[in-house]
C-alpha positions in Angstrom: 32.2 -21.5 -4.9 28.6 -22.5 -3.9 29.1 -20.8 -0.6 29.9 -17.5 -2.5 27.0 -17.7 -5.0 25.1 -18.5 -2.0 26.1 -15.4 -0.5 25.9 -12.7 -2.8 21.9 -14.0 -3.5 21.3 -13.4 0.0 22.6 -10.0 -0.4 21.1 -9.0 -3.3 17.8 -10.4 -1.6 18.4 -8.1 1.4 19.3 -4.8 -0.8 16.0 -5.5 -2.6 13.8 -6.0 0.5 15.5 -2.8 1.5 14.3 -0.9 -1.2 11.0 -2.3 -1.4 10.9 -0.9 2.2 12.3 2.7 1.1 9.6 3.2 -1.3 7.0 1.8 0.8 8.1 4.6 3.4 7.9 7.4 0.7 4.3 6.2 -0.7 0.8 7.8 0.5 -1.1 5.7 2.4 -4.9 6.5 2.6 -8.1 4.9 4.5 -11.7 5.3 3.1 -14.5 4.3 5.4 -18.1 4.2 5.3 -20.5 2.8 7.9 -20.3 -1.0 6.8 -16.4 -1.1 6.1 -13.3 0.8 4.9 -10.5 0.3 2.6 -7.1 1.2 2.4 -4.5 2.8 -0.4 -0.9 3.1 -1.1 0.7 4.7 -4.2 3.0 6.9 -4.7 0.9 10.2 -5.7 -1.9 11.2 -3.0 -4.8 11.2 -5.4 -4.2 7.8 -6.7 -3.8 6.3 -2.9 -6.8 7.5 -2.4 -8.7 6.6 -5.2 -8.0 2.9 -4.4 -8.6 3.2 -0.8 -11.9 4.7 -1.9 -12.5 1.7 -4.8 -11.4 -0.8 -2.1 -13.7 0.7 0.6 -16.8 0.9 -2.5 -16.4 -3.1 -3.5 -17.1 -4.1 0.5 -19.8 -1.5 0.7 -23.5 -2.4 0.7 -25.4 -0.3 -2.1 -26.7 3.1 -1.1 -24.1 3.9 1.9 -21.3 6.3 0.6 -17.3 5.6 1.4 -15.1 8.8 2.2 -11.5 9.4 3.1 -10.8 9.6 6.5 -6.8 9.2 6.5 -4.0 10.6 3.8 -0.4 10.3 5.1 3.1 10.1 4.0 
């Protein structure tokens, strides 16, 4: 019996992981970059993969240089 619990966690581990991965390979993934660093976004709208790419690329950015998107794909 502890063999068969055993196994049907494992699988419902593995169908999990697999559709973390789906989801992953449907999402945008963007990369801001400035001079000093960059940052990198994934969500599943464009806009809001960018936005965080952009907010990630801002918070390792020295004051006065300017972060931009260089990279949006699916």
């Amino acid at each position: 019996m502890r063999l068969a619990r055993t196994s049907f966690l494992a699988a419902l581990i593995g169908l999990g992981l697999v559709a973390v991965s789906a989801q992953e390979a449907a999402a945008w993934q963007c990369t801001a970059r400035s001079r000093a660093a960059m940052g990198w976004g994934v969500s599943s709208s464009r806009s809001s993969a960018s936005q965080r790419a952009l907010r990630e690329c801002a918070v390792r950015t020295p004051r006065g240089m300017m972060c931009r998107i260089t990279r949006c794909r699916r």
